[in-house]
C-alpha positions in Angstrom: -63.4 -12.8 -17.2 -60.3 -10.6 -17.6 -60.3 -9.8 -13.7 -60.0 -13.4 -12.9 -57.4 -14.9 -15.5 -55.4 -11.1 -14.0 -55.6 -12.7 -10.6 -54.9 -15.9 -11.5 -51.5 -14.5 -13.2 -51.1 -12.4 -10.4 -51.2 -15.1 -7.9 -48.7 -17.4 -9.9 -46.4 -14.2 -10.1 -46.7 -14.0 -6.7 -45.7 -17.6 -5.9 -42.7 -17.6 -8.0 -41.2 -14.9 -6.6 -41.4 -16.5 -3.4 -38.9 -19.0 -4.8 -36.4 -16.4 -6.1 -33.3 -16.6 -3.4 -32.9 -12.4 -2.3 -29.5 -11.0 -2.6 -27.5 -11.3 -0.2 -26.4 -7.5 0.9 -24.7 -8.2 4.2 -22.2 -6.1 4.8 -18.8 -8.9 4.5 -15.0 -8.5 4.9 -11.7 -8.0 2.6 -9.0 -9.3 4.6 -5.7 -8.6 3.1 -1.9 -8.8 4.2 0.0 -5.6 4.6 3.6 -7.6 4.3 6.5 -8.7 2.6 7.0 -12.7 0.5 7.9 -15.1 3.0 6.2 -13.4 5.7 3.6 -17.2 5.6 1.0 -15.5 4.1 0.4 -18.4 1.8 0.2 -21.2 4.2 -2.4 -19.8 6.2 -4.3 -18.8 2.8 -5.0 -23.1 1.6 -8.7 -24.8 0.7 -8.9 -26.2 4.3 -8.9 -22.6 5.3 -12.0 -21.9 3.7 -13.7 -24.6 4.4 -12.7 -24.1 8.2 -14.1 -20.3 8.0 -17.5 -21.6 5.9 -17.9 -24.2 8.8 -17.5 -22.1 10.9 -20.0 -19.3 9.1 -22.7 -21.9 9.1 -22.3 -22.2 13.3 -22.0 -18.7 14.0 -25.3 -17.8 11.1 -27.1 -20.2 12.4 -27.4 -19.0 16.4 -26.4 -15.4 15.8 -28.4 -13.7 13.1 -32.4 -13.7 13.1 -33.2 -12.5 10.0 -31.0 -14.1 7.7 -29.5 -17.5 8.3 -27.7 -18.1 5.1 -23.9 -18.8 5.6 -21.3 -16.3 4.1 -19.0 -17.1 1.5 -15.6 -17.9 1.7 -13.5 -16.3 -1.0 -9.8 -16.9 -1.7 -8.2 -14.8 -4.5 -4.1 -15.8 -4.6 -2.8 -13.4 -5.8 0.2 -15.0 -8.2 -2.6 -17.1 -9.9 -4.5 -14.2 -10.7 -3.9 -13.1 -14.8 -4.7 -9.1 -15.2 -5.0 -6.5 -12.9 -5.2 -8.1 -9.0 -7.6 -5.3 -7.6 -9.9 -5.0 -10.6 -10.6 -8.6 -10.1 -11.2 -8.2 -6.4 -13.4 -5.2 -6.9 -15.6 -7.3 -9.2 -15.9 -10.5 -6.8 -16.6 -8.4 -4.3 -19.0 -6.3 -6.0 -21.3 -9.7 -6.5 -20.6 -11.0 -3.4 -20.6 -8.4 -1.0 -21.1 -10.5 2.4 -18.8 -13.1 1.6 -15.4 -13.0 3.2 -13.1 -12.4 1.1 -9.4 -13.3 1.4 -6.6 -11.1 -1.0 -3.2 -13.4 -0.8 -1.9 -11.3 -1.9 1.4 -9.2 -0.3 -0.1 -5.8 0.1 2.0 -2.5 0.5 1.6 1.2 1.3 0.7 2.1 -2.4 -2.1 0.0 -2.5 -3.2 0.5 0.5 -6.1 3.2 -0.9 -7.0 0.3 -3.6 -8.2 -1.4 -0.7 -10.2 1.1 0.6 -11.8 1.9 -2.8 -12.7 -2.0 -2.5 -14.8 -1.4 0.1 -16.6 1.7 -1.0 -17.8 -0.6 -3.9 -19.0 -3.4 -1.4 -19.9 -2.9 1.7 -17.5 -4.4 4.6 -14.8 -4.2 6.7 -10.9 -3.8 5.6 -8.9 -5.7 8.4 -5.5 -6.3 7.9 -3.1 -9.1 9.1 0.3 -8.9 10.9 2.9 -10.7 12.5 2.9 -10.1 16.6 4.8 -7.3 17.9 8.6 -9.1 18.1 8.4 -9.0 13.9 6.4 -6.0 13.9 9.1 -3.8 15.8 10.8 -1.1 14.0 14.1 -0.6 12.6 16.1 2.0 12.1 19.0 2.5 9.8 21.4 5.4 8.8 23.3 6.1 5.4 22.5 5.4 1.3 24.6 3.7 -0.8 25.3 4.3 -4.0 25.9 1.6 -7.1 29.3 1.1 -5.9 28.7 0.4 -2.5 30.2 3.7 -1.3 27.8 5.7 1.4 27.2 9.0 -0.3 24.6 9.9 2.5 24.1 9.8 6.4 20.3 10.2 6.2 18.1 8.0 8.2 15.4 6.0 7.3 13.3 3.5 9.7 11.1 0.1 8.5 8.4 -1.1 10.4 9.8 -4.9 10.7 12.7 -6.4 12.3 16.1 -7.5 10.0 15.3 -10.8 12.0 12.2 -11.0 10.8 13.3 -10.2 7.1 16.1 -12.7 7.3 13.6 -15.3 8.1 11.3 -14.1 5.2 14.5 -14.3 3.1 15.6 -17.4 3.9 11.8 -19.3 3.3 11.8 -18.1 -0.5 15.3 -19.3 -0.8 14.1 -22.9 0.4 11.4 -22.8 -2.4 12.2 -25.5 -4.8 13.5 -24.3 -8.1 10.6 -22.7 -10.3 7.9 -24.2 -8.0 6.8 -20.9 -7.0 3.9 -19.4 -8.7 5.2 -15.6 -8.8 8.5 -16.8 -9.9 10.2 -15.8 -6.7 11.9 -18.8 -5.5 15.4 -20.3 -5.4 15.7 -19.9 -9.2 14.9 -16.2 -9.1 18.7 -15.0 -9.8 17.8 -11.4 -7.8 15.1 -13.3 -5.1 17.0 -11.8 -2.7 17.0 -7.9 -3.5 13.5 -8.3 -4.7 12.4 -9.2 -1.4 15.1 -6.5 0.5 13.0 -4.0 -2.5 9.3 -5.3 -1.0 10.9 -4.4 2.4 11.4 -1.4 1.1 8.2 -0.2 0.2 7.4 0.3 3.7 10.6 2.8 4.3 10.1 5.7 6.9 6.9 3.8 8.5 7.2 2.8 12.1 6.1 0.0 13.8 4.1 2.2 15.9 2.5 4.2 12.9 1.9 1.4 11.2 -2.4 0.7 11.4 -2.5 4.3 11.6 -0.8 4.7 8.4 -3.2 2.2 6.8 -6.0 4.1 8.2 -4.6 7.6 6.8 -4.4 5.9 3.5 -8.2 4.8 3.8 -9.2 8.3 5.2 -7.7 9.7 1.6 -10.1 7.7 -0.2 -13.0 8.0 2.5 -13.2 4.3 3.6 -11.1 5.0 7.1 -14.2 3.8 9.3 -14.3 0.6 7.7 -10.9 -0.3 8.6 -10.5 -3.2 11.6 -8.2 -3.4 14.1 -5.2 -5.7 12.7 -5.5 -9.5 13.7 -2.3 -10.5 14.9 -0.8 -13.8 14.0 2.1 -15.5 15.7 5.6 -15.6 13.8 8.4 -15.9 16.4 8.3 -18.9 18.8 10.2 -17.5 21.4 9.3 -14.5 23.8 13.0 -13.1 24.0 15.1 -13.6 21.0 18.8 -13.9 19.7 20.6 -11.2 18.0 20.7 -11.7 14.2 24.1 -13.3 13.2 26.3 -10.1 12.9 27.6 -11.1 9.3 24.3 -11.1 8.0 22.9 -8.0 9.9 25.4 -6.2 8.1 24.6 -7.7 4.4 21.6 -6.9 4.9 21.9 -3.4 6.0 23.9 -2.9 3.3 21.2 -3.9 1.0 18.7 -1.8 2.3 21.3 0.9 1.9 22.1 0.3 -1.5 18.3 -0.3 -2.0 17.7 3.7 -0.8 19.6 4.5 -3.9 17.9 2.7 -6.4 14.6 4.0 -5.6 15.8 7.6 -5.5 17.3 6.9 -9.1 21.1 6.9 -7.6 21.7 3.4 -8.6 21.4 1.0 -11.5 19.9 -2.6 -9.9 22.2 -4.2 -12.3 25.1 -3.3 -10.6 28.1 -5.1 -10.1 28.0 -4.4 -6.3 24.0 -5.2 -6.0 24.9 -8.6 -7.6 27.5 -9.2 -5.0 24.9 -8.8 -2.6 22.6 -11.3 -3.7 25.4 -13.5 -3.4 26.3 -13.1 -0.1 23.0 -13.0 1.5 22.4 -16.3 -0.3 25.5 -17.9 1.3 25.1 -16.4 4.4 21.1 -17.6 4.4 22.8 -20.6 3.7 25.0 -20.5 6.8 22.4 -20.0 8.9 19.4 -21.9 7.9 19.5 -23.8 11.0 19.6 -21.0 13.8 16.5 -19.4 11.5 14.4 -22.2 10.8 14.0 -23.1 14.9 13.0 -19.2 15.3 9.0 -19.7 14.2 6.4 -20.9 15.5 4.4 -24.0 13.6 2.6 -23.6 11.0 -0.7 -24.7 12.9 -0.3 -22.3 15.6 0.1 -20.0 13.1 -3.6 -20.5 11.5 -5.1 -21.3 14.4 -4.8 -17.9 15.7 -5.8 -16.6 12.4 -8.9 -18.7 12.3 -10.0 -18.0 15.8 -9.5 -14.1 15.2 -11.5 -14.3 12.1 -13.8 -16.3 13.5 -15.0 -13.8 16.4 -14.9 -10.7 13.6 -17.5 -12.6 12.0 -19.8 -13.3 14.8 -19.4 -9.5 15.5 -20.4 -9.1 11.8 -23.6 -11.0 12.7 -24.3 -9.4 15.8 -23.9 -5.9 13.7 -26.0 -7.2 11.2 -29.0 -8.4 13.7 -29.5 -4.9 15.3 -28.6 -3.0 12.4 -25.9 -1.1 13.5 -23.6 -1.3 10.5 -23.7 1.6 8.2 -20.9 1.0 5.7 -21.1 4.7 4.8 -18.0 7.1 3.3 -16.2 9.1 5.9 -16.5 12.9 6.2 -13.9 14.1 8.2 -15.2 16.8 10.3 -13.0 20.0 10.7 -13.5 23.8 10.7 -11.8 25.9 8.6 -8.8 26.8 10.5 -7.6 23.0 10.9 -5.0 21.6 8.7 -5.8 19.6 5.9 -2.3 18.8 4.7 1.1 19.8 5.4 2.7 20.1 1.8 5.7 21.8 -0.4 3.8 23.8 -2.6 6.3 24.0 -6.0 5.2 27.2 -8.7 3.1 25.2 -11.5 5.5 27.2 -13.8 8.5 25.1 -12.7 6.8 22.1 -13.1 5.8 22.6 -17.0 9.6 23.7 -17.5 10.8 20.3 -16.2 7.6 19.0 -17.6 8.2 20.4 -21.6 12.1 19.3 -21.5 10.4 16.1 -21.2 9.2 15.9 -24.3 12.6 14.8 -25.7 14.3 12.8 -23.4 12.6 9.3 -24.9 10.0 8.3 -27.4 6.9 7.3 -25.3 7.3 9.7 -22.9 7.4 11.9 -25.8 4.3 9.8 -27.1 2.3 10.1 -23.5 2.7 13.8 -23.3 1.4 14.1 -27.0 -1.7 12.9 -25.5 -2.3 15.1 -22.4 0.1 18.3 -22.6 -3.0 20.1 -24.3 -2.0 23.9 -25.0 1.3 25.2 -24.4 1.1 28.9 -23.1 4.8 30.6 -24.0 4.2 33.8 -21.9 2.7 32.1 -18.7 5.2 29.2 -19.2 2.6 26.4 -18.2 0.2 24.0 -20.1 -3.3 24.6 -20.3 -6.0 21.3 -20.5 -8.1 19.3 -18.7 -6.8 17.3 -15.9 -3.7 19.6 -15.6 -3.2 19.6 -11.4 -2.8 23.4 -11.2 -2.1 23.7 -7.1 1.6 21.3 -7.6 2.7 20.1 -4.6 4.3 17.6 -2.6 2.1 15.9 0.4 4.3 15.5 3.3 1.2 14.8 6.0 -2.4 14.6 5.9 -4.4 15.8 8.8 -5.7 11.7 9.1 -2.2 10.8 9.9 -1.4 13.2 12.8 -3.0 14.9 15.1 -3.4 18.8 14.4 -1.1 19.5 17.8 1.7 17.1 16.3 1.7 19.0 13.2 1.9 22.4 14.5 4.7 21.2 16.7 6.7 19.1 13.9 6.3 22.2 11.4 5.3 25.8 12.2 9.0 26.4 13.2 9.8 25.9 9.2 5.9 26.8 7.8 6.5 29.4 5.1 10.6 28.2 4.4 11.9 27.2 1.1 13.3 23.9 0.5 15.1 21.9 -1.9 13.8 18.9 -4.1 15.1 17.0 -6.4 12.8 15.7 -9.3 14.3 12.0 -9.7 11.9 10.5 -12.8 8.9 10.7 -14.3 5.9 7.8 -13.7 2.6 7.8 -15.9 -0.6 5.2 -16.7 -3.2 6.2 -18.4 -4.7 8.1 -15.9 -2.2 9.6 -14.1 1.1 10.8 -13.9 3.8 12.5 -11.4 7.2 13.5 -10.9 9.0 11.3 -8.1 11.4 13.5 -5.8 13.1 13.9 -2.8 12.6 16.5 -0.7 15.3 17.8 1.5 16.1 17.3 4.7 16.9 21.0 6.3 15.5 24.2 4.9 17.2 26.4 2.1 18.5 28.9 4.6 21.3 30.3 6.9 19.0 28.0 10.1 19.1 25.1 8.2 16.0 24.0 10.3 15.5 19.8 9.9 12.7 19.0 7.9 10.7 16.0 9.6 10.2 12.9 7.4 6.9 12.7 5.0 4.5 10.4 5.8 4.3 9.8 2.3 5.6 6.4 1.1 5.9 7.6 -2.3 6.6 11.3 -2.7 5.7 13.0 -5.5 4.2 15.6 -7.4 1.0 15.0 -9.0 0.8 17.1 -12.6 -1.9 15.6 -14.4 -4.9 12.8 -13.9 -7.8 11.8 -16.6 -11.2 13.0 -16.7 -12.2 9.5 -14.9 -9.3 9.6 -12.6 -8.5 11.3 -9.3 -5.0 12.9 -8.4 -4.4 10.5 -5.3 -4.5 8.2 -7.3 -0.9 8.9 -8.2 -0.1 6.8 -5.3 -0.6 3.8 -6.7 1.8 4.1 -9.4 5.1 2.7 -7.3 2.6 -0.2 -7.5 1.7 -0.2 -11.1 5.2 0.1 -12.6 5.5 -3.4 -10.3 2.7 -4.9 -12.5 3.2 -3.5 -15.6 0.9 -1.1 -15.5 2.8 2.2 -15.6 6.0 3.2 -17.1 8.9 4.9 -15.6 11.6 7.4 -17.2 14.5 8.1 -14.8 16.5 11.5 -15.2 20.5 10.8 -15.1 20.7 14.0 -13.3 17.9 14.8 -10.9 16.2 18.0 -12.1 16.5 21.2 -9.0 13.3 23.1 -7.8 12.5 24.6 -4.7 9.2 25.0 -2.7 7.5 26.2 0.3 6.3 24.5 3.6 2.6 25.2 3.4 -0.6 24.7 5.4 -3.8 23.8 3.2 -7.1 24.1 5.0 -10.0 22.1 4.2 -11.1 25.0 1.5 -8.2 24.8 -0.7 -8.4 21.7 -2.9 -5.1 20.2 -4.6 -7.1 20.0 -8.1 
């Protein structure tokens, strides 16, 4: 009857089922390399890694976890291989392979830093980075900017979170690459390899060596995803426990660089310039000059990875231990506070100036003309500001968020100048199609008779946010140092930076910046 041939389909449903594998929703780990080219990222990232890791998966899965005893997935994702947009492809591996581990070589700096924690809101995990040991990792600390011509046109200081030693070592591996053998084109061939790779150093300006995980944390925090973030596994670079100085010729090249460099990214500088191409010349003859002396200064490369392997190797048996008591609860952060605690220390800038610098835009080239067709929506004359969606109406610079320093540090770095006026100096003008900003400079003493110092942002990119898409978030602005690197934003620079003033504010956790 019809009861039996249900149950007899029933049963068969039942059985085939059985044989369907589950997925696999172990919470996994992005591991990702927070430095500059040269730095041997790549030769720890090769096949025999992964096959090293999945042995050592299938060791670890099989006397660790009791309920599932499947082995993770090793994923490698090289970065110079990868055609499109790096992170979107790493979102969607991860995405269908949540428990695998996944490995980004890929050279990963401060703007991205919040694309890798939106990469593991989407997958469950952990975010651990990778650094050299603490005789790379140490920082420096450098006074003056340069202009074009090599002339210092400023004394202000500005610190890195590796050694020049370090760098020079970095410096001197992509110049040994063979002539266009080099997959991202940065080799001995690249005519500029050398003040690309003195830019890269750059991106971590005005971090310390000591702020450095906390910084990444901070960055994580602004996107929710700071509790997934693993202490840093620390992988040998130097060989030797006490080190030589840095050939004093090339110490100073490459101060000069970094000098020189300042300028360019505050829009002071052409990187065609005639002084900037002298440069590259002499830090490729004096590379040259000391090859030797930098060459005996690492360790092996075996030492190297077998570090790295071991480290990863006991973060994945914790991930198993984790996953047999279920303790892991790869949820989004919420940042307790109460309403008196500082959310952000910021510059707050009228929104009125903003759409004045904003509306001369509109004729200084043709796609920025074309951009702000798009978004500028209605144009109020007597209020002096546009009117649309995604308009950022609270325009500010961020110079610390409350995940980055403790409440006490703030109040003692910046009540003495809360409620001053400052100076800054709106250098150019960066949109995608979901967001876009004006990068500045802030200055560095307040716009009165005191002249009070004004401490350093902890922003790597500063910036004020002045519009974002309907699918887009304003910290996302961010990112765009990043995506003018790969192609994905454009960039109009002023030829003279455009004056505002602002305020030294205090946001709470009630006042949003949207």
């Amino acid at each position: 009857d019809n009861r039996s041939q249900l149950s007899l389909v029933l049963a068969k449903l039942l059985d085939v089922s059985r044989t369907i594998e589950k997925p696999d929703m172990r919470p996994g780990m992005l591991i990702f390399f927070p430095t500059i080219p040269g730095s041997g990222k790549s030769s720890l990232c090769d096949s025999q890694l992964c096959q090293d890791l999945e042995d050592i998966s299938k060791r670890k899965s099989k006397f660790l976890s009791k309920q599932n005893t499947k082995p993770r997935e090793v994923v490698l994702l090289e970065g110079d291989k990868v055609k499109g947009k790096y992170w979107q492809v790493v979102k969607r591996e991860r995405s269908m392979k949540t428990s695998s581990i996944f490995i980004a070589d890929k050279n990963v700096p401060p703007t991205a830093w919040c694309t890798v924690g939106e990469s593991c809101s989407m997958s469950s995990g952990w975010a651990v980075p990778v650094l050299p040991d603490d005789k790379a990792l140490t920082t420096t600390s450098i006074s003056g900017i340069r202009n074009g011509d090599g002339e210092l046109i400023s004394d202000r200081n500005h610190n890195y979170p590796f050694s020049l030693l370090f760098l020079a070592v970095c410096l001197a591996r992509v110049l040994a690459r063979p002539p266009n053998t080099h997959a991202g084109k940065l080799d001995s061939a690249t005519g500029n390899a050398c003040m690309i790779l003195i830019k890269f150093f750059s991106f971590y300006r005005n971090i310390s060596a000591g702020e450095f995980e906390d910084s990444i944390k901070g960055k994580l925090n602004s996107v929710g995803m700071g509790s997934c973030l693993k202490k840093a596994v620390r992988v040998p670079f130097f060989a030797s426990e006490k080190l030589p100085d840095i050939p004093s010729d090339l110490k100073d090249t490459l101060i000069k660089a970094l000098q020189v460099q300042y300028g360019c990214d505050q829009g002071m500088n052409r990187e065609s310039s005639g002084f900037i191409k002298d440069l590259e010349t002499s830090l490729r003859t004096q590379l040259e000059t000391h090859k030797t002396f930098l060459n005996k200064l690492t360790v092996s490369k075996e030492e190297s990875k077998k570090t790295f392997c071991s480290d990863i190797s006991h973060l994945m048996e914790e991930l198993e231990e984790l996953e047999s008591t279920n303790t892991f609860h790869p949820i989004k952060e919420v940042v307790q506070s109460s309403s008196s605690a500082i959310k952000i220390v910021s510059v707050d800038v009228g929104i009125e100036s903003v759409h004045r610098v904003l509306r001369t835009c509109e004729t200084e080239s043709a796609s920025l003309s074309s951009f702000l067709g798009t978004i500028r929506g209605n144009y109020d004359s007597d209020t002096g500001i546009y009117t649309g969606e995604g308009f950022v109406t609270n325009t500010h610079v961020t110079m610390v968020h409350c995940s980055e320093m403790k409440q006490v540090e703030i109040h003692e770095l910046f009540d003495k100048i809360l409620g001053h006026s400052v100076s800054i100096s709106i250098k150019s003008f960066i949109w995608s199609e979901k967001v876009a900003a004006f990068a500045v400079e802030v200055g560095r003493a307040t716009e009165d008779e005191k002249k009070i110092p004004i401490p350093s942002s902890r922003n790597v990119f500063s910036h004020i946010t002045v519009w974002h898409a309907k699918n887009a978030r304003a910290v996302m602005a961010n990112q765009l140092p990043e995506m003018i690197e790969n192609g994905e934003a454009n960039r109009f620079d002023f030829t003279e930076p455009r004056r505002l003033r602002g305020t030294i504010s205090f946001w709470d956790t009630s006042k949003s910046s949207v």
